[in-house]
BAVO-624954 format. One line per field, with one value per residue (C-alpha): residue number from 1; x, y, z. Coordinates in steps of 0.02 Angstrom, whole numbers, padded with zeros to 5 digits. Layout:
BAVO-624954
pos = [NUM ...]
X = [X ...]
Y = [Y ...]
Z = [Z ...]
end
This chain:
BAVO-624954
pos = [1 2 3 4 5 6 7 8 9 10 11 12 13 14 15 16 17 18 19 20 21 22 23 24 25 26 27 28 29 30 31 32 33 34 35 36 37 38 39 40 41 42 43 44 45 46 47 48 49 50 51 52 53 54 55 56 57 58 59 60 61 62 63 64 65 66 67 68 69 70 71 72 73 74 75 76 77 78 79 80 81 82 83 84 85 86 87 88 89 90 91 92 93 94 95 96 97 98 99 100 101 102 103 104 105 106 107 108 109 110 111 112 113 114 115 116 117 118 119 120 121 122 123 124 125 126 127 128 129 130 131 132 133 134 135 136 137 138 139 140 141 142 143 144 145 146 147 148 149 150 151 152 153 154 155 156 157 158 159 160 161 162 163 164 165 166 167 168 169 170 171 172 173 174 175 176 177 178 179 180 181 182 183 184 185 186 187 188 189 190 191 192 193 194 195 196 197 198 199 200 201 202 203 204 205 206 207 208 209 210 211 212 213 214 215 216 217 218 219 220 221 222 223 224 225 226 227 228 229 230 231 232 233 234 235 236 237 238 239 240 241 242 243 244 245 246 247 248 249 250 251 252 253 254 255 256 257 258 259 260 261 262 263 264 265 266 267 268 269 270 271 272 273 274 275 276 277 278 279 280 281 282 283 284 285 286 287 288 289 290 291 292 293 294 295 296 297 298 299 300 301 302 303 304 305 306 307 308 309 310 311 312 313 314 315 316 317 318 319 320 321 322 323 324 325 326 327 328 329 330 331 332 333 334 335 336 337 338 339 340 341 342 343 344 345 346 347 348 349 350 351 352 353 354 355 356 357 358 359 360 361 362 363 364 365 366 367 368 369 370 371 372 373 374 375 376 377 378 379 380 381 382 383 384 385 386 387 388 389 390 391 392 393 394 395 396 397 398 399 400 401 402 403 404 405 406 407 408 409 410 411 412 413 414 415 416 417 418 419 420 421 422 423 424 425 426 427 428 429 430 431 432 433 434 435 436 437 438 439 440 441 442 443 444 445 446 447 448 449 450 451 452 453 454 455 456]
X = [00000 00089 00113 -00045 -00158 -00104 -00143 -00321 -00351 -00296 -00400 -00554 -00556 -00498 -00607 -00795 -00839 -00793 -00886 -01057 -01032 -01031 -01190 -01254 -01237 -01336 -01463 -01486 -01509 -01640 -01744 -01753 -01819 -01931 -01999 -02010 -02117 -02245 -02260 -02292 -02218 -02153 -02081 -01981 -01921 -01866 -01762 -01691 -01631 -01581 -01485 -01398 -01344 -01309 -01171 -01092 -01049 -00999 -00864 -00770 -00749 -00715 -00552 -00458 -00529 -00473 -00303 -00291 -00289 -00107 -00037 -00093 -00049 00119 00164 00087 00186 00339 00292 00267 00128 00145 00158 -00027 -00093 -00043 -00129 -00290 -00289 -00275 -00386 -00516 -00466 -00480 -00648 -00729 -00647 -00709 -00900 -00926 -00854 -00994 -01122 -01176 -01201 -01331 -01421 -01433 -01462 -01643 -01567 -01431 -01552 -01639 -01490 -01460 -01643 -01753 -01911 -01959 -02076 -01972 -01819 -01887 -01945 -01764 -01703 -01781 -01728 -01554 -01548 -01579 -01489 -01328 -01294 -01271 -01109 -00985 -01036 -01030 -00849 -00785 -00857 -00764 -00602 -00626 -00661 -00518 -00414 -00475 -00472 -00257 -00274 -00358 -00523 -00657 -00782 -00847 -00898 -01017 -01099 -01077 -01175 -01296 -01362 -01373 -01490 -01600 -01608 -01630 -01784 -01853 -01826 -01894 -02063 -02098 -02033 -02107 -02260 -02291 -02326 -02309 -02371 -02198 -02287 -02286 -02122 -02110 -01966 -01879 -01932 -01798 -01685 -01676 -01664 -01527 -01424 -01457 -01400 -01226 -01214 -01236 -01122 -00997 -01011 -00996 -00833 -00737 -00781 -00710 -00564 -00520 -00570 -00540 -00387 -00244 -00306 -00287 -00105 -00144 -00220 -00316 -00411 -00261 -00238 -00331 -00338 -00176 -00127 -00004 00014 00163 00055 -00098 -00025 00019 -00164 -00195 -00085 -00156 -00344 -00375 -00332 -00443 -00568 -00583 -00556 -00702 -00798 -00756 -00846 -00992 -01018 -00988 -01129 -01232 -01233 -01289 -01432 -01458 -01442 -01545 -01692 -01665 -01747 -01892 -01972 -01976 -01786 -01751 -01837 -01748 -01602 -01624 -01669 -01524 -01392 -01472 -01456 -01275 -01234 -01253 -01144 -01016 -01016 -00921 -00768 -00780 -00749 -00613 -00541 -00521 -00428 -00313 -00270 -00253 -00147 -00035 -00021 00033 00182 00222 00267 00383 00452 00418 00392 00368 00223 00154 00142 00042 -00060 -00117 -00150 -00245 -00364 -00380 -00418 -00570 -00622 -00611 -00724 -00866 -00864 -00872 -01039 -01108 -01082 -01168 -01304 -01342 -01330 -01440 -01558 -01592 -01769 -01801 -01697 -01769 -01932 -01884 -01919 -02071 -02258 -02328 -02498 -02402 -02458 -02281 -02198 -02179 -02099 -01984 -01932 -01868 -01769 -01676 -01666 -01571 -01471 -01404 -01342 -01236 -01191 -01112 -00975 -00978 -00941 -00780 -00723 -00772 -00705 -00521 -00532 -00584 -00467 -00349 -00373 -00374 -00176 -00129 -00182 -00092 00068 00012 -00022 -00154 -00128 -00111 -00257 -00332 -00273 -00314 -00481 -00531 -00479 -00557 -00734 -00766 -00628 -00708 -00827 -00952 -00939 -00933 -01108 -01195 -01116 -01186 -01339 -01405 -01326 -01266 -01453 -01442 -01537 -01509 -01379 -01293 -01263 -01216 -01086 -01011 -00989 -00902 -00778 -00736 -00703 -00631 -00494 -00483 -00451 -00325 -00202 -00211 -00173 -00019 00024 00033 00111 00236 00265 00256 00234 00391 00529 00645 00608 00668 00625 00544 00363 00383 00230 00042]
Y = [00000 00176 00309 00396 00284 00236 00389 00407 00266 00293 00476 00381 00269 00416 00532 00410 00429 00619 00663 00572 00644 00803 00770 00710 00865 00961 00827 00891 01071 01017 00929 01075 01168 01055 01029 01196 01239 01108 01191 01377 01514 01651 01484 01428 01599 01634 01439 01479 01649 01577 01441 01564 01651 01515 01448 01629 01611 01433 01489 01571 01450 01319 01396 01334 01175 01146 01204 01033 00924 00985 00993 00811 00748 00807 00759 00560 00547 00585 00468 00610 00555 00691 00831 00769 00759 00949 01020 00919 00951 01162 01132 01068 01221 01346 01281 01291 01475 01549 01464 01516 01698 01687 01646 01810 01838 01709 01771 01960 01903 01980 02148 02129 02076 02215 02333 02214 02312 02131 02156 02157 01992 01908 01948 01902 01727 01718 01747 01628 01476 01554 01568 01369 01316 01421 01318 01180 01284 01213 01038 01088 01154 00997 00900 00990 00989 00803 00764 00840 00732 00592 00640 00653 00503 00421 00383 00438 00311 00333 00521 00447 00352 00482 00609 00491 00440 00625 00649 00500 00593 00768 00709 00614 00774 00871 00755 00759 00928 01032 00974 00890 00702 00563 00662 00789 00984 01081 01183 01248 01355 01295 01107 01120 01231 01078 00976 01038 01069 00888 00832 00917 00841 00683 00668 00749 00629 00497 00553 00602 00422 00338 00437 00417 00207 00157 00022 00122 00291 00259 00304 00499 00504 00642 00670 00635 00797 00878 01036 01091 01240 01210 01384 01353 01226 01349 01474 01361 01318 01487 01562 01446 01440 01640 01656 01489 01564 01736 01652 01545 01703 01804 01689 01660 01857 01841 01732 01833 01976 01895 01849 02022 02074 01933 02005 02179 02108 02018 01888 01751 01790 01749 01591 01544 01575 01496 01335 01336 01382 01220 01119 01178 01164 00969 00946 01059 00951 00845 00939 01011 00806 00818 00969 00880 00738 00836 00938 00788 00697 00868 00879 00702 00742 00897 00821 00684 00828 00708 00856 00713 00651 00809 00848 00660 00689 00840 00791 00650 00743 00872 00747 00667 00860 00897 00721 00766 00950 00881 00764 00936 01040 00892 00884 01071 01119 00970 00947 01147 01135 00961 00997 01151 01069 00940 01077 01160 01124 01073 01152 01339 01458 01543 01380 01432 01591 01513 01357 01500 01595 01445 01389 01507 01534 01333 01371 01499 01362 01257 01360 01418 01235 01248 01409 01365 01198 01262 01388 01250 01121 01232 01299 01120 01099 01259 01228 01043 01155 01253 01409 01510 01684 01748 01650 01722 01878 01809 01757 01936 02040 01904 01901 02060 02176 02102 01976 02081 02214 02127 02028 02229 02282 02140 02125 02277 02415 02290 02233 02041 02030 01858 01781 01921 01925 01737 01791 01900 01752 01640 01792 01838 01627 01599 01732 01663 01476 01540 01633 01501 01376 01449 01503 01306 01250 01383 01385 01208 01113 01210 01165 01048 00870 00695 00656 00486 00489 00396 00282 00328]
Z = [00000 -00043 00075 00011 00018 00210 00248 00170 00283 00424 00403 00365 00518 00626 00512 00508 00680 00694 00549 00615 00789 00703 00613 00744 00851 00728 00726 00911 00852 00727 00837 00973 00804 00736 00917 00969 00815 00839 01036 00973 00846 00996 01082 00925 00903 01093 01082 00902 00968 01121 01039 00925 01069 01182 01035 01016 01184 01183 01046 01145 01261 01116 01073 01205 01192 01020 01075 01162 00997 00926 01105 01149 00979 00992 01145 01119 00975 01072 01228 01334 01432 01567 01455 01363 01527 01585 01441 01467 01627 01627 01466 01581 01699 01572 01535 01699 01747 01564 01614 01790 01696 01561 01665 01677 01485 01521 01686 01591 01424 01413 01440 01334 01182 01199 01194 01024 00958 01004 01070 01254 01269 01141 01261 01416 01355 01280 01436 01546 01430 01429 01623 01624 01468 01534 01673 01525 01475 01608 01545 01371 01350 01466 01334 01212 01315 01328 01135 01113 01218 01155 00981 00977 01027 00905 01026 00917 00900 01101 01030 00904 01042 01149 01044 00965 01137 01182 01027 01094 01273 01223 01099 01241 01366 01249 01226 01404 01469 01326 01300 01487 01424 01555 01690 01680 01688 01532 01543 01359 01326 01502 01458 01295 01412 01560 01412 01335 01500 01526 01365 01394 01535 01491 01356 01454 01585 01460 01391 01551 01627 01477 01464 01640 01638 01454 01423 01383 01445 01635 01625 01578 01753 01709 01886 01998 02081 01971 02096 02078 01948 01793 01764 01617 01547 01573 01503 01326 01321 01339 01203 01066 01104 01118 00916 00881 01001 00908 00732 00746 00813 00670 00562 00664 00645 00459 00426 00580 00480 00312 00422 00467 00279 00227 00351 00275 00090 00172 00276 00150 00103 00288 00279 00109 00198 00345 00264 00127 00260 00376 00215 00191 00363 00372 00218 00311 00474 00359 00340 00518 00543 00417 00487 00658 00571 00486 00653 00755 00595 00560 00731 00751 00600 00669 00856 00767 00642 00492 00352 00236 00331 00368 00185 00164 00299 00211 00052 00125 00208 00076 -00060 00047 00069 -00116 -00161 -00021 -00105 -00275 -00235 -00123 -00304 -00418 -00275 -00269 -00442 -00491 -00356 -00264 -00265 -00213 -00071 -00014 -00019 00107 00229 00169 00195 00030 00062 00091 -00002 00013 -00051 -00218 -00186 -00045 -00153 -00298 -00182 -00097 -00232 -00308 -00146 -00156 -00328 -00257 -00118 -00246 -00244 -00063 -00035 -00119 -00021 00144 00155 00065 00249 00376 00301 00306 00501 00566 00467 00529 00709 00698 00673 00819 00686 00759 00765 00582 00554 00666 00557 00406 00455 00522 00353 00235 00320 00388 00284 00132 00145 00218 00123 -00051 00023 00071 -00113 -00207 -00112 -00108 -00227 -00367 -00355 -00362 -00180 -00085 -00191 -00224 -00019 -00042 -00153 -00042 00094 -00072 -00084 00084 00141 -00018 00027 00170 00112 -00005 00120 00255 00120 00063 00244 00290 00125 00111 00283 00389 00240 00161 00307 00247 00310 00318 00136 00190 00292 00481 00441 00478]
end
């Protein structure tokens, strides 16, 4: 078997489960939306704002988190069993002191939406789901900090469980706490908030139990004094999750603000929207999987300096990116209606009009495939080579120096309306992708290496 081809496997086995725990994940968010909707219209809107709000926060927490992939990677490949436990350890540090920090952005949240121009009832309902659903933070970034962990080293197939039993719970929490069936009282709003909390929960419990009891993993003793500060290794954590942290927040806001745009042209624009970017979403979970893989293999390379290897690793993972963004193009451009439908009522009288507009919004997509997975492909390489703040650079001039911009010009004085602000996101990422691609292959990629690849 060639070098290559090791590689595309070993990325696929490593790659399978991340990717469905990804979609998985989403699944979650669907079903809060889907079951929120059959409860009442102010209730669905009050979750779906609280939910955007509730992940805005979480990314900035999720930074540091990720930071523990490369460090654990690198120092497993070297044998260094201590040094992967310090960074998982004040990873799991940093993650409780930045959620008992946050928890305040939750507890005031009804005031701070209305600063953001929401109205007052829609705010207040917000808030009292986001009071509950907060307290599901902690949980949520150990998770992360966790998945991470486990992830370098190559324990990926608990996640899938992991997050496909939390999609079974927080549908059955949601059945009985929403709505009040089995005798439970009719909670609504704070029904999917408990929910939620106790989905995070859950799944982080899952994860920190197996890493601390799983064959093979009891050696990183991860609880064993588990009070006492690593401020060196604190302070690494530290360094490379704040640019991750603000990178991924940069494009949150980017596609925020298309949302805002998209509300500025109409009502049924919004829902076009909202439906095409769900649609494009779940393709993307797959190179948010991929993305993972290629930090924890780069970072793997990296820790053994095999330049060789880094370079396969690399390619591997951007070939399987390039085939699932080749099938995403053929699906888009030949099926945009049929999938837009999926999510519309075929008695709606708006249906037409909505199935047009999406329609027209996942031809545009076909492309914004291409861009955004070159940029998360090529964060997850640049963070293996623990390369994260011009990125974070990178990341902030591409999206909001021009990929906002070009989406207002296009959208609105140019004329061409909803795809015309689609455009503007394909520009801005596809900037993006292009300067952190040549930033990792003229850079990392570049260094002059052993000439031979260290095995997979």
């Amino acid at each position: 078997m060639s070098p290559l081809m090791q590689h595309l496997r070993a990325s696929l086995v490593l790659g399978l489960p991340l990717i469905g725990s990804q979609i998985a994940s989403n699944v979650i968010s669907l079903t809060d939306t889907v079951m929120m909707g059959w409860y009442g219209v102010p209730e669905l809107a009050a979750v779906a704002l609280g939910g955007s709000y509730f992940h805005v926060v979480l990314i900035l927490g999720m930074g540091f988190a990720l930071a523990v992939v490369p460090m654990v990677a690198g120092a497993v490949t070297n044998d260094d069993v201590t040094q992967a436990r310090r960074v998982t350890r004040m990873g799991l540090w940093i993650a409780v002191l930045f959620s008992l920090t946050a928890l305040p952005l939750f507890w005031f949240s009804g005031a701070i939406l209305q600063l953001a121009g929401q109205a007052e009832g829609l705010s207040a309902l917000t808030q009292s789901y986001l009071r509950i659903a907060g307290l599901g933070l902690m949980p949520a970034v150990l998770m992360l900090v966790f998945r991470s962990h486990l992830s370098a080293l190559e324990r990926t197939r608990i996640m899938l469980w992991a997050t496909l039993a939390g999609v079974v719970l927080n549908a059955g929490m949601n059945w009985v706490l929403i709505f009040g069936n089995l005798g439970a009282p009719e909670l609504g709003v704070n029904g999917a908030a408990i929910a939620s909390a106790g989905t995070h929960l859950m799944m982080c419990a899952v994860l920190a139990i197996y890493a601390a009891r799983a064959p093979g993993l009891r050696e990183y003793t991860l609880f064993a004094r588990l009070w006492r500060p690593d401020w060196e290794a604190f302070g690494q954590v530290f360094r490379l999750g704040w640019p991750i942290s603000a990178t991924l927040l940069a494009e949150s806001g980017l596609f925020m603000a298309t949302m805002i745009m998209m509300g500025w042209i109409g009502e049924l624009e919004l829902a076009a929207h909202g439906i095409a970017l769900q649609i494009v979403s779940i393709i993307f979970m797959l190179h948010v999987g991929l993305s993972q893989v290629a930090t924890v293999r780069a970072g793997r390379a990296w820790g053994r300096r095999d330049v060789a290897g880094l370079r396969l690793a690399a390619a591997a993972v951007l070939l399987l990116s390039a085939i699932a963004v080749a099938l995403a193009m053929i699906l888009f451009l030949s099926l945009p209606e049929t999938l837009i439908g999926l999510f519309l009522d075929p008695a709606d009288p708006l249906r037409p009009q909505i199935l047009a507009i999406g329609a027209g919004l996942l031809l545009v997509a076909a492309f914004f495939q291409l861009a955004d997975a070159a940029q998360i492909m090529a964060l997850g390489l640049l963070r293996g080579v623990h390369d994260t703040r011009v990125p974070m650079i990178y990341a902030f001039l591409s999206y909001w120096a021009v990929g906002v911009p070009c989406a207002w010009l296009f959208g609105f004085p140019l004329g061409l309306g909803g795809p015309g602000i689609w455009l503007g996101l394909v520009v801005g990422l596809a900037i993006a992708g292009v300067l952190m691609m040549l930033r990792f292959w003229r850079g990392a990629a570049a260094l002059p290496g052993a000439g031979m690849t260290k095995g997979v």
